[in-house]
mmCIF file of the C-alpha atoms, coordinates in Angstrom:
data_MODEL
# 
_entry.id   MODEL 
# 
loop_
_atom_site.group_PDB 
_atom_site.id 
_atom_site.type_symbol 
_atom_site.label_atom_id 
_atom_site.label_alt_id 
_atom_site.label_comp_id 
_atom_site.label_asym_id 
_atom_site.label_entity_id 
_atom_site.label_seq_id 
_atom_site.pdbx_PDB_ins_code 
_atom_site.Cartn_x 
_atom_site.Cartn_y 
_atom_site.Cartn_z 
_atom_site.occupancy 
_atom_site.B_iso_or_equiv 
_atom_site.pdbx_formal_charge 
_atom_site.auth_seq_id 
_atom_site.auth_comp_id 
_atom_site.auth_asym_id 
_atom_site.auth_atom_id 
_atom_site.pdbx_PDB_model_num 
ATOM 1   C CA . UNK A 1 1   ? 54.209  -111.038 63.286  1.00 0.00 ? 1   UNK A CA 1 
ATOM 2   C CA . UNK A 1 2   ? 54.224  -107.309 62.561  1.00 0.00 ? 2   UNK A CA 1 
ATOM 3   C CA . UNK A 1 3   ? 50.694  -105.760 61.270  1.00 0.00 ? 3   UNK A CA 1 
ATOM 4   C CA . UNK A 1 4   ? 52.170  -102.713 59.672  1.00 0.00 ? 4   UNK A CA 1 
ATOM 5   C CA . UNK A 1 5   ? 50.538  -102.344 55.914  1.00 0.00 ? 5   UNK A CA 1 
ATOM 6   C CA . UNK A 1 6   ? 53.104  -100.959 53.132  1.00 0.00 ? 6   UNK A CA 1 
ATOM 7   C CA . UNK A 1 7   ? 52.546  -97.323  51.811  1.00 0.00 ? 7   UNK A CA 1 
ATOM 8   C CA . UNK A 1 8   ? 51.189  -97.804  48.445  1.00 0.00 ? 8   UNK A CA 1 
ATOM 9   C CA . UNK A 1 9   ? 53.380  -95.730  45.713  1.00 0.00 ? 9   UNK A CA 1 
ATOM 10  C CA . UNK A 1 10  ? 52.299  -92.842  44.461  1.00 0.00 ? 10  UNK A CA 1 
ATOM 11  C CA . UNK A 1 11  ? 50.790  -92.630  40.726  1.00 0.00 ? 11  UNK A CA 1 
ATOM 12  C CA . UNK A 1 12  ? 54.103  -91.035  39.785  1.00 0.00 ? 12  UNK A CA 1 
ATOM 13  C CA . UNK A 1 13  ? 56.690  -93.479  41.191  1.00 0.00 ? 13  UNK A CA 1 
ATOM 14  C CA . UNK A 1 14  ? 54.046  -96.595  39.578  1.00 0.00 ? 14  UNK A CA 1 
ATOM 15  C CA . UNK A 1 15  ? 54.509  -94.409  35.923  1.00 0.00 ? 15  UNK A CA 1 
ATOM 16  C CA . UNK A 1 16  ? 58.146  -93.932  36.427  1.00 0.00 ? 16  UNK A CA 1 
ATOM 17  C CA . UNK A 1 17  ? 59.083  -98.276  37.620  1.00 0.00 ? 17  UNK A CA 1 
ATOM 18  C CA . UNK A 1 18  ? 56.650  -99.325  34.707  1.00 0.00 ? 18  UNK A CA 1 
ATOM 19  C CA . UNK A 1 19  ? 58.063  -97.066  31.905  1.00 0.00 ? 19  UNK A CA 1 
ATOM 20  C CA . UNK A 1 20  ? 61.919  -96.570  32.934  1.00 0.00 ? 20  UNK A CA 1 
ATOM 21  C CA . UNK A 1 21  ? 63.377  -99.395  30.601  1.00 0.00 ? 21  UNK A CA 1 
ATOM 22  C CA . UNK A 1 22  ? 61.160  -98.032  27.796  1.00 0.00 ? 22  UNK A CA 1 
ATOM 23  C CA . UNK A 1 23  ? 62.947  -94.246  28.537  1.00 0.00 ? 23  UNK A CA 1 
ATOM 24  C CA . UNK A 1 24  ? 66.154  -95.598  28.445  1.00 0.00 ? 24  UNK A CA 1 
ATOM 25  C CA . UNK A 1 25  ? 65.671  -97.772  25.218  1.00 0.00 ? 25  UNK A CA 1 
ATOM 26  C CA . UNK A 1 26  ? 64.514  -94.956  23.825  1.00 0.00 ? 26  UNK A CA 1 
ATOM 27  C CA . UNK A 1 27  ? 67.705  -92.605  24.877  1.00 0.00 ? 27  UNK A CA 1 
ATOM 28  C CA . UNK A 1 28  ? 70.003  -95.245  23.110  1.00 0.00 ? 28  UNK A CA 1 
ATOM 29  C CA . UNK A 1 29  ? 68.021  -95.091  19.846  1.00 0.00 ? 29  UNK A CA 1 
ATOM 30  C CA . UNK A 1 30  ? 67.454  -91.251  19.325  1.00 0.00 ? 30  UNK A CA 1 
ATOM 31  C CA . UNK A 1 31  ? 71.631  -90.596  18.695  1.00 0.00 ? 31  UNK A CA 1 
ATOM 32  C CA . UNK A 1 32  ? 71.433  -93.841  16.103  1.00 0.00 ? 32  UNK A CA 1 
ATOM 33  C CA . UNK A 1 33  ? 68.739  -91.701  14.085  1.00 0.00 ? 33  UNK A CA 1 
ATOM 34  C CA . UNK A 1 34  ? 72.248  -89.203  13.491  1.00 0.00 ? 34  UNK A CA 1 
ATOM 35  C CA . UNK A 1 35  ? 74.308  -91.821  12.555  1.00 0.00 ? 35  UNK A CA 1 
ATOM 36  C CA . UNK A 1 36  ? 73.689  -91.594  8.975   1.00 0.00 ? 36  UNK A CA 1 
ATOM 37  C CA . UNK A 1 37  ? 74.760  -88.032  8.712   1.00 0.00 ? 37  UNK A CA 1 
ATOM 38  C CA . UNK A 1 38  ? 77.998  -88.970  11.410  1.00 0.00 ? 38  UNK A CA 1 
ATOM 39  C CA . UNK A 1 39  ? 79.215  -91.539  9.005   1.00 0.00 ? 39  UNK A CA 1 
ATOM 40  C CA . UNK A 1 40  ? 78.821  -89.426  5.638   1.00 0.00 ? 40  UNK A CA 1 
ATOM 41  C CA . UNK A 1 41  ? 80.619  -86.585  7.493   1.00 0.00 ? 41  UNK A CA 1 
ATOM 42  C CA . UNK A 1 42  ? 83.219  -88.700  8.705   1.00 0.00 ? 42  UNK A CA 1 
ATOM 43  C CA . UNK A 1 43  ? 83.640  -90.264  5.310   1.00 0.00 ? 43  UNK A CA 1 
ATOM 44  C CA . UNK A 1 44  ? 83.922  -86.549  3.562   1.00 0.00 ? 44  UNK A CA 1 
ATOM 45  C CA . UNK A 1 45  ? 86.171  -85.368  6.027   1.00 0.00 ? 45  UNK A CA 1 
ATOM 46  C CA . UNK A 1 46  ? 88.519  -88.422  5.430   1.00 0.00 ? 46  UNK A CA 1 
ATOM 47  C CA . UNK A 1 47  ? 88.828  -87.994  1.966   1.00 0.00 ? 47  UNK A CA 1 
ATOM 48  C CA . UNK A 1 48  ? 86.747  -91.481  1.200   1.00 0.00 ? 48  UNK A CA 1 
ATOM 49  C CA . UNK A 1 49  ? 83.951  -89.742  -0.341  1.00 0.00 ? 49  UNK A CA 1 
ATOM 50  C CA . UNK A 1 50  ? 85.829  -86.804  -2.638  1.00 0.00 ? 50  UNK A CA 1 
ATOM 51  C CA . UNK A 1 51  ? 86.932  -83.012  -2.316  1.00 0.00 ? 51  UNK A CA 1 
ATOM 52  C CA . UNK A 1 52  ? 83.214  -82.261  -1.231  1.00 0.00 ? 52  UNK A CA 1 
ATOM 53  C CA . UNK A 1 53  ? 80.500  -80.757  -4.039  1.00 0.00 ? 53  UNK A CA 1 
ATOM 54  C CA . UNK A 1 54  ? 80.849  -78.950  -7.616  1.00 0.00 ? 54  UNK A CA 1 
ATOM 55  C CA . UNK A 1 55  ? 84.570  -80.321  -8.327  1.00 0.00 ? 55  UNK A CA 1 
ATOM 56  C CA . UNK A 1 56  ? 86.283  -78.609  -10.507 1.00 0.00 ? 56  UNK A CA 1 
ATOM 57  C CA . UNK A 1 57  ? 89.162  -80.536  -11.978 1.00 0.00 ? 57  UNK A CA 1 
ATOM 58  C CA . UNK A 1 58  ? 92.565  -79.270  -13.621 1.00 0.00 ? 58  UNK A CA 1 
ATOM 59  C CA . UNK A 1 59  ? 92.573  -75.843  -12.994 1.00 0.00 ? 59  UNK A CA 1 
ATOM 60  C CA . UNK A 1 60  ? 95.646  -74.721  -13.988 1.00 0.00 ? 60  UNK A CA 1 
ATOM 61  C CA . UNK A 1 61  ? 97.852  -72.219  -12.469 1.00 0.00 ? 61  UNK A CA 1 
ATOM 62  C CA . UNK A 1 62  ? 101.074 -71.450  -13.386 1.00 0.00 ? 62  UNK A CA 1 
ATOM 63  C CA . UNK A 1 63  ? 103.226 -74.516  -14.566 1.00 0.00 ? 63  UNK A CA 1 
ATOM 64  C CA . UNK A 1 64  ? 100.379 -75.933  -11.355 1.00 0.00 ? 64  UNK A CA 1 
ATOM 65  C CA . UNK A 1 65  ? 97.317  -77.857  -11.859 1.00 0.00 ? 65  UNK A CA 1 
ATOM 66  C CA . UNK A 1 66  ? 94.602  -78.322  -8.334  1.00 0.00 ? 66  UNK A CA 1 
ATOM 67  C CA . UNK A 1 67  ? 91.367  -79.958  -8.111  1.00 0.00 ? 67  UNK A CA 1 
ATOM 68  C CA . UNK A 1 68  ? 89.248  -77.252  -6.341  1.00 0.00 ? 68  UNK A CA 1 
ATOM 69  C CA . UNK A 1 69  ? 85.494  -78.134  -4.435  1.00 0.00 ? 69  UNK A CA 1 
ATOM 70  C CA . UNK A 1 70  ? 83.113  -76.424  -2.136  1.00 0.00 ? 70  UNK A CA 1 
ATOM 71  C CA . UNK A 1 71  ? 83.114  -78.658  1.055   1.00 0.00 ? 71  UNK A CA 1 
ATOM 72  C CA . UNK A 1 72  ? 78.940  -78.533  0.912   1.00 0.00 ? 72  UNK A CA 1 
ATOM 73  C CA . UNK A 1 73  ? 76.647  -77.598  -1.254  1.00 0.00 ? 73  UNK A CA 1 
ATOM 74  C CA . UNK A 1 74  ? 75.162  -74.889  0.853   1.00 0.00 ? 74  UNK A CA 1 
ATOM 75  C CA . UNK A 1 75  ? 74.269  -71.251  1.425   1.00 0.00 ? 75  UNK A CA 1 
ATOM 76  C CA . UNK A 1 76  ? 77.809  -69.951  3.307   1.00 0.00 ? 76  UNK A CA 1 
ATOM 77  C CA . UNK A 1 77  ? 77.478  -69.667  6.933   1.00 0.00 ? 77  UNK A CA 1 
ATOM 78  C CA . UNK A 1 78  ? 77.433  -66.811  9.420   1.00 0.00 ? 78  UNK A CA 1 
ATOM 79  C CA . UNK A 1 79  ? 80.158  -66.550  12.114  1.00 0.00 ? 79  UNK A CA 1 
ATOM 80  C CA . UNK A 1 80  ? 78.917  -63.896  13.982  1.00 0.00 ? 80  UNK A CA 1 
ATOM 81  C CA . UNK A 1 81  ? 80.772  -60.676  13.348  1.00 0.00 ? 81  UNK A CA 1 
ATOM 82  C CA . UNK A 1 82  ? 83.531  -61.685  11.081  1.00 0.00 ? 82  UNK A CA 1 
ATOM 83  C CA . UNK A 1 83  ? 80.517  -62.232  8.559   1.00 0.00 ? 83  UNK A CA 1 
ATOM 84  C CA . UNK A 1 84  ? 79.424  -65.230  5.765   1.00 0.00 ? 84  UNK A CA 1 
ATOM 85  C CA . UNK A 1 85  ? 82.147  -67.910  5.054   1.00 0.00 ? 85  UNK A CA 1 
ATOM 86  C CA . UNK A 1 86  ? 82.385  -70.881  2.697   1.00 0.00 ? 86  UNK A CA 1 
ATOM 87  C CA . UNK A 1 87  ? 84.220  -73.801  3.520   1.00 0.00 ? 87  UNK A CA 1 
ATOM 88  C CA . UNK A 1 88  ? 86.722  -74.505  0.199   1.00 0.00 ? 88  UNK A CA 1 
ATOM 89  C CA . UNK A 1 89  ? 88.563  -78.177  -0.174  1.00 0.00 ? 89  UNK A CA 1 
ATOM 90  C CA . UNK A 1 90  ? 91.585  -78.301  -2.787  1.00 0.00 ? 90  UNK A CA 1 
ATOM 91  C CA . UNK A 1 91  ? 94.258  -81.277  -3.830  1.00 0.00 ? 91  UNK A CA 1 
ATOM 92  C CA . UNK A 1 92  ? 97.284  -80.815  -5.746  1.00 0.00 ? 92  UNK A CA 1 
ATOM 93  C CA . UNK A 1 93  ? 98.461  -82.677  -8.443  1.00 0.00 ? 93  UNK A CA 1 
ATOM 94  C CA . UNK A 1 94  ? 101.255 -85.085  -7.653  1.00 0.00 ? 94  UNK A CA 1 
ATOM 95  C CA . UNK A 1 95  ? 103.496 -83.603  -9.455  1.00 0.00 ? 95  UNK A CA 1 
ATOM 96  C CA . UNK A 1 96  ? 103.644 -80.366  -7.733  1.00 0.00 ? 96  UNK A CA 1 
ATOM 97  C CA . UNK A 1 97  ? 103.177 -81.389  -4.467  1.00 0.00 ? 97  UNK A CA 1 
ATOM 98  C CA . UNK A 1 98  ? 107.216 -80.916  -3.517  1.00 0.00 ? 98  UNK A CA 1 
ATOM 99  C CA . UNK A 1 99  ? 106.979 -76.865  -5.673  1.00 0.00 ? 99  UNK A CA 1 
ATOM 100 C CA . UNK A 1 100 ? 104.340 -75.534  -3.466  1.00 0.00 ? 100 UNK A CA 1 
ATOM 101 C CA . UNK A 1 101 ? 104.955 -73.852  -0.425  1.00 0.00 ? 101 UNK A CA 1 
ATOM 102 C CA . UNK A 1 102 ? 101.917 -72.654  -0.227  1.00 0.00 ? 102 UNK A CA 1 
ATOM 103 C CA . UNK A 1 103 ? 97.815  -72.469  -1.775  1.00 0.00 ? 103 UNK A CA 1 
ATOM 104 C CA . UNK A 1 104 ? 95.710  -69.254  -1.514  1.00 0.00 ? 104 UNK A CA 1 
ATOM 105 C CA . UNK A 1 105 ? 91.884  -68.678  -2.291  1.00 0.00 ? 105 UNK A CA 1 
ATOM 106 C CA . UNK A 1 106 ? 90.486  -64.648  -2.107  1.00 0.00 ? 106 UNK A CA 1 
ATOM 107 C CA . UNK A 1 107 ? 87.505  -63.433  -3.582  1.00 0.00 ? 107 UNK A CA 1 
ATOM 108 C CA . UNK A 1 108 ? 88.747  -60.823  -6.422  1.00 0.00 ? 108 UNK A CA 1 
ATOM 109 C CA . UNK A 1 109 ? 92.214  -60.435  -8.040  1.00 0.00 ? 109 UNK A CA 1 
ATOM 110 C CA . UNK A 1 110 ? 94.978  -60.215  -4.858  1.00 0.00 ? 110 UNK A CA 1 
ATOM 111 C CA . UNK A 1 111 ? 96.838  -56.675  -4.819  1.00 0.00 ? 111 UNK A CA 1 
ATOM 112 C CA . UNK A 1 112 ? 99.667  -58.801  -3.742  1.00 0.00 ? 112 UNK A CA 1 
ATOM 113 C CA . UNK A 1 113 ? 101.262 -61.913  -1.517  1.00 0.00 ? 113 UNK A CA 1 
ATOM 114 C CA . UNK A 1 114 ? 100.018 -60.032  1.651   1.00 0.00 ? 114 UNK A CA 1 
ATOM 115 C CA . UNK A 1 115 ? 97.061  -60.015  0.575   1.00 0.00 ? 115 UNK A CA 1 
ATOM 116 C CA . UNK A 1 116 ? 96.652  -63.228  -1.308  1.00 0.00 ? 116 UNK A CA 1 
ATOM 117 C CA . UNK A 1 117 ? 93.388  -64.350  0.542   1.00 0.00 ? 117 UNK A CA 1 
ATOM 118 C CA . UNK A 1 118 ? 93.317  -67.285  3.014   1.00 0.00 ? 118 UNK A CA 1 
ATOM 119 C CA . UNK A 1 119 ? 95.284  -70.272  2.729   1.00 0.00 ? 119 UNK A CA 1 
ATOM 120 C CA . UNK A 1 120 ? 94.443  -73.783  2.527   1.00 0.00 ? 120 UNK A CA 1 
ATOM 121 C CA . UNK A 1 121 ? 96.021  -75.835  5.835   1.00 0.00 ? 121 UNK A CA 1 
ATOM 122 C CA . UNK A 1 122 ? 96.117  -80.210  5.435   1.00 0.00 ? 122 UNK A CA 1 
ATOM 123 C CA . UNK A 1 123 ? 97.579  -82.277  3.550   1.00 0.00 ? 123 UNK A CA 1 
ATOM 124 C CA . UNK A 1 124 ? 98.548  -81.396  -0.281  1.00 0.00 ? 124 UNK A CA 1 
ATOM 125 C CA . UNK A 1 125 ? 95.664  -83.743  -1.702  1.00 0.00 ? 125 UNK A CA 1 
ATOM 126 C CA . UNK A 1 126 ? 92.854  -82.650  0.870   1.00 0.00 ? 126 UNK A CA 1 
ATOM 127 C CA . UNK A 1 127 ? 93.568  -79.244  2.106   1.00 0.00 ? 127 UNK A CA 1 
ATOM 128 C CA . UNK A 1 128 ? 90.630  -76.808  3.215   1.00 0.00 ? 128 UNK A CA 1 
ATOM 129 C CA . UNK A 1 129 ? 90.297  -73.223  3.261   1.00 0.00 ? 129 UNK A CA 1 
ATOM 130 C CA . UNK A 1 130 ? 87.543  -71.123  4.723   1.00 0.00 ? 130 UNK A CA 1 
ATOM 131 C CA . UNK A 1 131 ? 86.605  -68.399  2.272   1.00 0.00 ? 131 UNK A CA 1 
ATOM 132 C CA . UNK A 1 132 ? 84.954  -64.732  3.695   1.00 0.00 ? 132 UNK A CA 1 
ATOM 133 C CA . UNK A 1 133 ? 82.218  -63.784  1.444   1.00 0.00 ? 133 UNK A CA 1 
ATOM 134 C CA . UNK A 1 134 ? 81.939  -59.976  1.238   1.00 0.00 ? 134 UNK A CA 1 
ATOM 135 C CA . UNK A 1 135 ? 79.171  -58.384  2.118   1.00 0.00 ? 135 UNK A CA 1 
ATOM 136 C CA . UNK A 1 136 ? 79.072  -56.552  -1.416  1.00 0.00 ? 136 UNK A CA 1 
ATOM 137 C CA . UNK A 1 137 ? 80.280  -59.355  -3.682  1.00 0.00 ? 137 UNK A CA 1 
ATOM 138 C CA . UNK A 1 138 ? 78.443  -59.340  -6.767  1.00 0.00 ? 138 UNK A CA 1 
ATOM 139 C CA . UNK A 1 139 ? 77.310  -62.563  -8.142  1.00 0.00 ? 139 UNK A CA 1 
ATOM 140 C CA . UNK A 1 140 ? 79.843  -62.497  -11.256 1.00 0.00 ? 140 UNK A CA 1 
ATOM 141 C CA . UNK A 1 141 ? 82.582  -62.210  -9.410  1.00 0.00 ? 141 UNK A CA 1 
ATOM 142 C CA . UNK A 1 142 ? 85.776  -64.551  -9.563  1.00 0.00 ? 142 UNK A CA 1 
ATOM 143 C CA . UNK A 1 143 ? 87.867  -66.531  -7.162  1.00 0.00 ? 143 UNK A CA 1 
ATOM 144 C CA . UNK A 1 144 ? 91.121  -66.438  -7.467  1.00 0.00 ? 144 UNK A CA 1 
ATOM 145 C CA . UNK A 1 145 ? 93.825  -69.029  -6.353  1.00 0.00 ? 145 UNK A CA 1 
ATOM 146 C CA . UNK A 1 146 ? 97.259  -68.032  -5.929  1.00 0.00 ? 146 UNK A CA 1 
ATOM 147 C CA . UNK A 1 147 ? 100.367 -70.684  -5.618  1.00 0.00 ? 147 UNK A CA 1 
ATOM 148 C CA . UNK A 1 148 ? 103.335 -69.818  -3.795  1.00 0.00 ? 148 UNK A CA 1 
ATOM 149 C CA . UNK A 1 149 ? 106.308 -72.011  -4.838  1.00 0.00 ? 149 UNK A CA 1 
ATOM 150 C CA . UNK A 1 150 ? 109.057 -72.722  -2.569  1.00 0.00 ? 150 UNK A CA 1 
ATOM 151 C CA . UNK A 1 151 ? 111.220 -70.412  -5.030  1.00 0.00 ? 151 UNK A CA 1 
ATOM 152 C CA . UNK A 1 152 ? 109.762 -67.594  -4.267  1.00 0.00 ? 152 UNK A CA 1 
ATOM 153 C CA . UNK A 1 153 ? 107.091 -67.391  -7.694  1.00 0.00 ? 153 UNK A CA 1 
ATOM 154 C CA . UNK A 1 154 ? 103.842 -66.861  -7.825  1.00 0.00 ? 154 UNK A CA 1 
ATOM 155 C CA . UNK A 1 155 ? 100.826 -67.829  -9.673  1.00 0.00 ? 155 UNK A CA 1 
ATOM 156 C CA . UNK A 1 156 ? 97.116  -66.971  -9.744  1.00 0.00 ? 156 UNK A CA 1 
ATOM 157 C CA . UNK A 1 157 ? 94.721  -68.203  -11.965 1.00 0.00 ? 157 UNK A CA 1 
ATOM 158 C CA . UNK A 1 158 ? 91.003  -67.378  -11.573 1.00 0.00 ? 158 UNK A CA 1 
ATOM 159 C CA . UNK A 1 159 ? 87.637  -69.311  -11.958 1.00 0.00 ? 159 UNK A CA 1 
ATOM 160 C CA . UNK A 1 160 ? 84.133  -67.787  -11.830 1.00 0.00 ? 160 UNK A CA 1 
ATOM 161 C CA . UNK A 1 161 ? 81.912  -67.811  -8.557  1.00 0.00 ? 161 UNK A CA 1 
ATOM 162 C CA . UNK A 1 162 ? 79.054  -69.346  -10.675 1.00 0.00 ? 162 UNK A CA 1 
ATOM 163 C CA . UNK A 1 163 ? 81.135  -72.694  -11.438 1.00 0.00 ? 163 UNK A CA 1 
ATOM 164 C CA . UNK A 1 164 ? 82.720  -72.809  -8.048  1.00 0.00 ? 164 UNK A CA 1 
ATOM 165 C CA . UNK A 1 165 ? 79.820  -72.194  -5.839  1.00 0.00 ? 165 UNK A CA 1 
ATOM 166 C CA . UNK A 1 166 ? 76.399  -72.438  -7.402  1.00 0.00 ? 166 UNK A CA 1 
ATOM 167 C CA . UNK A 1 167 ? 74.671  -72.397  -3.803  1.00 0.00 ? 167 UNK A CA 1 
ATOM 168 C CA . UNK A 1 168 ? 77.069  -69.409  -2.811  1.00 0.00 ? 168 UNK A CA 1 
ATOM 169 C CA . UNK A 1 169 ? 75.608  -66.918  -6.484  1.00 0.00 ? 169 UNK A CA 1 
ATOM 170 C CA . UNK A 1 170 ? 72.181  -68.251  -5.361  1.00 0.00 ? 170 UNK A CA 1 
ATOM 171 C CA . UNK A 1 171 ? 72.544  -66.522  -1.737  1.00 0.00 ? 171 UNK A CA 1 
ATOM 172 C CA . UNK A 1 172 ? 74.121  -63.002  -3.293  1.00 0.00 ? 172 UNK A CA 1 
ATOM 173 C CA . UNK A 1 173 ? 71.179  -63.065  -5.583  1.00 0.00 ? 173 UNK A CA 1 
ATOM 174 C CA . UNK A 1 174 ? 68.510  -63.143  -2.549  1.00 0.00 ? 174 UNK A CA 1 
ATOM 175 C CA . UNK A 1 175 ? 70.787  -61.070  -0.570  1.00 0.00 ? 175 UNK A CA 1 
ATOM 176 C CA . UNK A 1 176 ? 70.527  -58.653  -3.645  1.00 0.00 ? 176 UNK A CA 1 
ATOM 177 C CA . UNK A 1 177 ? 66.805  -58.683  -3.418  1.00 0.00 ? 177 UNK A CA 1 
ATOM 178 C CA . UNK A 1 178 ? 67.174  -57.821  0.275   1.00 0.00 ? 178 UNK A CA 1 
ATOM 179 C CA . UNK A 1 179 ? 68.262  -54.803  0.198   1.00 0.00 ? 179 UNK A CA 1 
# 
């Protein structure tokens, strides 16, 4: 029989055997603390839970009607050097869903087409648009939506900033104070 004694562990190895199913129990329930906010985006993002917040319903433009809503209801967001933006969601109505070539959303009355603002991309009931705040927008101002049909017209029809984006006049105002 061999008389060699084992090397007893060191403190650190004893810590790590004892507590290593406790660590990784504990790994697989930290991402289920997120799902809440996973499933509510998913379900926004679908379509299941609305346009997003503040919808405004039947605005019409033209011979056009949309349902207009700010994705969250949230300060806009920086993106770094091309400044503030605010995520926009839109649905046409059924009806004009075959006229419209195309759904615009600009800060301030468009000169023209070219410069009509950005366009919604999706689907005609859940398109999105993200909208670049200006550094010098004043709270009052209005966003305006322009339709392009497939005929060539176009039509604008604005709404004010207030009743679109509540969170959105609330940042201006403290940016305002800011400066």
């Amino acid at each position: 029989m061999s008389q060699a004694q084992a090397v007893p562990a060191s403190p650190l190895k004893q810590l790590w055997l004892k507590w290593r199913f406790h660590l990784n129990i504990l790994l697989i329930l930290i991402p289920l603390g997120f799902m809440p906010k996973y499933f509510a985006d998913a379900r926004l993002f679908r379509g299941d839970a609305g346009l997003g917040a503040n919808v405004i319903s039947d605005i019409q433009v033209g011979p056009y009607s949309l349902d207009l809503a700010e994705l969250r209801d949230e300060a806009p967001h920086a993106d770094g050097p091309a400044g503030y933006f605010k995520s926009f969601n839109a649905s046409l109505c059924k009806a004009c869903i075959k006229n419209v070539k195309a759904a615009y959303l600009r800060i301030g009355k468009p000169r023209s087409l070219r410069a009509a603002g950005t366009i919604f991309f999706g689907a005609p009931y859940n398109m999105g648009t993200s909208l670049p705040i200006p550094p010098r927008t004043k709270p009052d101002a209005h966003i305006w939506i322009t339709l392009e049909g497939w005929d060539g017209s176009m039509h604008q029809a604005s709404i004010p900033l207030a009743k679109a984006s509540p969170a959105t006049v609330a940042w201006l105002e403290k940016q305002g104070e800011n400066k």
